[in-house]
SEKOLKE-770314 format. One record per residue: residue in one letter; residue number from 1; x, y, z of N, C-alpha, C in turn. Coordinates in steps of 0.2 Angstrom, whole numbers. Layout:
REM SEKOLKE-770314
a;NUM;X;Y;Z;X;Y;Z;X;Y;Z
...
***
This chain:
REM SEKOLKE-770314
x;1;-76;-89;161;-72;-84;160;-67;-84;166
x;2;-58;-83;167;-53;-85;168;-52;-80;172
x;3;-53;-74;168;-51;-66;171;-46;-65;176
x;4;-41;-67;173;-34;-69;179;-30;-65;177
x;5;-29;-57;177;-23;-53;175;-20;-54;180
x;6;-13;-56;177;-8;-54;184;-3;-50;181
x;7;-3;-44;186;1;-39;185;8;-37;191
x;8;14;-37;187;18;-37;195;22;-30;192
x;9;25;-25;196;29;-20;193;36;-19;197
x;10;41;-20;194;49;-20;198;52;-12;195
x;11;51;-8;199;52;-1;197;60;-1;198
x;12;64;-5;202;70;-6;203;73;-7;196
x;13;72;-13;193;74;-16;187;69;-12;181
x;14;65;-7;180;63;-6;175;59;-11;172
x;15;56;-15;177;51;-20;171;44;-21;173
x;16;39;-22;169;33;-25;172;29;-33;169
x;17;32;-38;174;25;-41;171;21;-43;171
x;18;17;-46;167;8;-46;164;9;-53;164
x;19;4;-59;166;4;-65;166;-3;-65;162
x;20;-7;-69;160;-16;-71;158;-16;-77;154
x;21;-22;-82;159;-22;-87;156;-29;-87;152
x;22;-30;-91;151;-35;-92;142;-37;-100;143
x;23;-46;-99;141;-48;-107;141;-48;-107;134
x;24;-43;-107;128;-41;-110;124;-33;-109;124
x;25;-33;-118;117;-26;-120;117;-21;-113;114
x;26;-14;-112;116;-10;-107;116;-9;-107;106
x;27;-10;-110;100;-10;-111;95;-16;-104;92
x;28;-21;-105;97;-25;-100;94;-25;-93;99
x;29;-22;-93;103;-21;-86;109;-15;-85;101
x;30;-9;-87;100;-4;-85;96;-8;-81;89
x;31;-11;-85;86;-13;-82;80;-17;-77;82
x;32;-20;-76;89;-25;-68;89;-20;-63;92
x;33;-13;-66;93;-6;-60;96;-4;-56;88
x;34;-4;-62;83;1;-61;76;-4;-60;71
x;35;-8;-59;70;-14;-57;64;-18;-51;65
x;36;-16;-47;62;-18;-38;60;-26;-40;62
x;37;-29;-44;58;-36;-44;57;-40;-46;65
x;38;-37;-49;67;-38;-52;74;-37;-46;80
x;39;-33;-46;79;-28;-40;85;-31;-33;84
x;40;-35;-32;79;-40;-26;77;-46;-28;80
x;41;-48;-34;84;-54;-36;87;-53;-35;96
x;42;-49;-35;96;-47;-35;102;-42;-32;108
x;43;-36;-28;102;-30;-25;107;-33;-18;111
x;44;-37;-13;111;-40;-9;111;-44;-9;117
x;45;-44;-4;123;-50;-4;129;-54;-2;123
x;46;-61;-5;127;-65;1;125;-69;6;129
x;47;-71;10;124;-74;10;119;-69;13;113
x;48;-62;12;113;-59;13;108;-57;6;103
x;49;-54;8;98;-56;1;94;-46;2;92
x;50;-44;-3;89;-39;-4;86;-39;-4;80
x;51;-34;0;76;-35;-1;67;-29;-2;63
x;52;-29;-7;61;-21;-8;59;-19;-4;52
x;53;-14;-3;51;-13;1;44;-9;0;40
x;54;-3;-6;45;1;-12;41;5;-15;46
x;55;4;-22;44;8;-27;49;13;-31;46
x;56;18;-33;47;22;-36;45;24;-43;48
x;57;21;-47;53;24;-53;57;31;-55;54
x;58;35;-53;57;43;-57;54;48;-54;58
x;59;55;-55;58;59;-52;60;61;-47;56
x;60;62;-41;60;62;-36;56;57;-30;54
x;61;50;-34;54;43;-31;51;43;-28;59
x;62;36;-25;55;33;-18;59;25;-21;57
x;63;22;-17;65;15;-18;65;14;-11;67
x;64;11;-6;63;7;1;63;1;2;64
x;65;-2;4;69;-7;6;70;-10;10;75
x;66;-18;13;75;-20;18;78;-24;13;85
x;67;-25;19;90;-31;16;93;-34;22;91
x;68;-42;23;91;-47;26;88;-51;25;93
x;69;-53;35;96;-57;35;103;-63;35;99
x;70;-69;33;105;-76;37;103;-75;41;99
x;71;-74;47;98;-75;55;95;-69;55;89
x;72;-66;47;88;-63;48;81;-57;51;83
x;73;-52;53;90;-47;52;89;-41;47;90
x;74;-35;50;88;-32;40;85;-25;44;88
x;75;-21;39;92;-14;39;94;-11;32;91
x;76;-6;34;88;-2;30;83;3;26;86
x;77;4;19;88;9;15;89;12;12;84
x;78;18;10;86;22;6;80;26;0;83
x;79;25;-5;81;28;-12;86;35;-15;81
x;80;41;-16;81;43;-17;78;49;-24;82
x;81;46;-31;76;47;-37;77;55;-39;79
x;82;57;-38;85;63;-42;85;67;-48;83
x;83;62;-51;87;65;-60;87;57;-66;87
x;84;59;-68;83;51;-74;83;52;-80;83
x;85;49;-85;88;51;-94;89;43;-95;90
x;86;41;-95;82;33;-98;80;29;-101;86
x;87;23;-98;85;21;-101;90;23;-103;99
x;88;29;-99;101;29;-99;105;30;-92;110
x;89;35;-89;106;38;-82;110;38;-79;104
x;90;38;-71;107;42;-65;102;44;-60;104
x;91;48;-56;102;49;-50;105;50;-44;101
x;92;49;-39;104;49;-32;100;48;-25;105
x;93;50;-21;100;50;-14;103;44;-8;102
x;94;41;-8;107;34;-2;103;37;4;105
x;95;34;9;102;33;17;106;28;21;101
x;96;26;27;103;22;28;100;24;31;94
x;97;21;34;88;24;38;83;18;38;79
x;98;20;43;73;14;48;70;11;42;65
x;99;5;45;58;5;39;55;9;36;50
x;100;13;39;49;19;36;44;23;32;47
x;101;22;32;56;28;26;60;33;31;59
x;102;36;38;63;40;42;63;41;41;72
x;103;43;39;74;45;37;81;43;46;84
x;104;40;43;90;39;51;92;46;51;99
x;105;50;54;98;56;54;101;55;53;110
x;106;51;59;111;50;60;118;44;54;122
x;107;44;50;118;40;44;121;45;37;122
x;108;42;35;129;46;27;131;48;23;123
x;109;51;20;127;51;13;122;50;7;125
x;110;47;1;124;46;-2;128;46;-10;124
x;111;51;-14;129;52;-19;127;50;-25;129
x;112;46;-26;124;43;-35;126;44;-42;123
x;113;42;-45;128;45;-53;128;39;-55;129
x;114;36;-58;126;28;-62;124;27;-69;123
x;115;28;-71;127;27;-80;127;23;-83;127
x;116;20;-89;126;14;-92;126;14;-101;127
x;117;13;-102;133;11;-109;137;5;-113;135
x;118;6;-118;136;0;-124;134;-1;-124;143
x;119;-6;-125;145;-10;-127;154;-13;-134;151
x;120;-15;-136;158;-20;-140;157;-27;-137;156
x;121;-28;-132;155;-37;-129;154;-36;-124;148
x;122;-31;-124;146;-29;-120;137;-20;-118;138
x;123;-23;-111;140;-16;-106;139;-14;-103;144
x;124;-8;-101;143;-4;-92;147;-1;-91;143
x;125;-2;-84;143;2;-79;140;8;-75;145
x;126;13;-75;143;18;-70;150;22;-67;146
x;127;20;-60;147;22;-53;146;28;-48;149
x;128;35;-48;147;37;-46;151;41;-39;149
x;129;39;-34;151;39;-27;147;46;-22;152
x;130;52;-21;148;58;-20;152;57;-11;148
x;131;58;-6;151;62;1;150;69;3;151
x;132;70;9;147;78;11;147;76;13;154
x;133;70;17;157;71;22;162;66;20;165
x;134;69;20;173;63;20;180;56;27;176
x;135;59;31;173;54;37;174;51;35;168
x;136;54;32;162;49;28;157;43;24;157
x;137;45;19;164;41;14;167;35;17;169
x;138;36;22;174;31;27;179;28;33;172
x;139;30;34;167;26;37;162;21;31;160
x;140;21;27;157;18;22;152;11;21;160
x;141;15;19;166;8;17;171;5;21;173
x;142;6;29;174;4;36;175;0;35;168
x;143;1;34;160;-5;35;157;-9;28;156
x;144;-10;23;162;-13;20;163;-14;14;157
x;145;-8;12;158;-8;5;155;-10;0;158
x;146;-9;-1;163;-12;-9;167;-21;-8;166
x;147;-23;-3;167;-30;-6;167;-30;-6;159
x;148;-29;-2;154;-32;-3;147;-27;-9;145
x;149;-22;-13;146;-21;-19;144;-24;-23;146
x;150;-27;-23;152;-31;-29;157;-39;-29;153
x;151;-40;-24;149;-45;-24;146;-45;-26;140
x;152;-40;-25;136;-38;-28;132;-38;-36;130
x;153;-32;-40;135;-32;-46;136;-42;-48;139
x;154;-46;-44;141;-52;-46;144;-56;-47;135
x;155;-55;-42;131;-60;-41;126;-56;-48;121
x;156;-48;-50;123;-48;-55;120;-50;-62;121
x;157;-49;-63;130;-54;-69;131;-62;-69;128
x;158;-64;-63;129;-73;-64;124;-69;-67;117
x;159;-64;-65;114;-66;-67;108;-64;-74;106
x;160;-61;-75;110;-59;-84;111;-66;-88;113
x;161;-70;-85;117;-75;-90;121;-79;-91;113
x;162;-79;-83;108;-85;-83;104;-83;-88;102
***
């Protein structure tokens, strides 16, 4: 196990980002980013779970889904695909919203750049997550994103080794 998050945060420019390498080839780290059925094994800290409700991989599409606490409660996110170069990068805009995908107004938006590198011992993944607002950035880390994505990216390395 690799367990290498790197987290960098530029509170001046609104951005943070996440680096994670992988001992598998970037062809299969990619298909566990872009497949509803996969991405439901692993986007999730636990012990909460992810549950997709509909995905769309494309320019344009929409990925909807909950995370689902212990006790069965579920916060609704909706990713929605901007720009896709197969297999290697993508970008989109998440926030969170009800479960119809009704943007919740008073929540960030948050813009990522998802890329995916070949190493010589498999992958990297590099993350680069931009905000309209400094205080947008400082909400998203206030509700503790770095550790539940470092757990996430951890629950994905297990499912690579499986």
């Amino acid at each position: 196990m690799i367990n290498n998050t790197v987290f960098s945060k530029d509170l001046a420019n609104r951005k943070l980002d996440v680096t994670r390498e992988f001992n598998a080839p970037a062809s299969k780290v990619w298909t566990a980013w872009t497949e509803s059925s996969i991405l439901d094994k692993w986007w999730a800290p636990k012990p909460w779970r992810a549950e997709t409700k509909t995905m769309d991989f494309s320019e344009g599409g929409l990925w909807l889904y909950c995370m689902v606490g212990p006790e069965g409660e579920e916060h609704w996110s909706r990713v929605d695909f901007k720009a896709i170069n197969p297999g290697q990068s993508f970008k989109a805009v998440t926030t969170f919203c009800d479960e119809n995908g009704k943007v919740d107004t008073s929540a960030p938006l948050m813009y990522w750049f998802v890329q995916f590198k070949e190493t010589a011992t498999g992958s990297k993944v590099e993350v680069a997550i931009t905000f309209d607002k400094e205080a947008d950035m400082e909400k998203i880390i206030a509700m503790g994103f770095e550790g539940g994505f470092t757990m996430g990216l951890r629950n994905l390395e297990e499912l690579l080794e499986a």
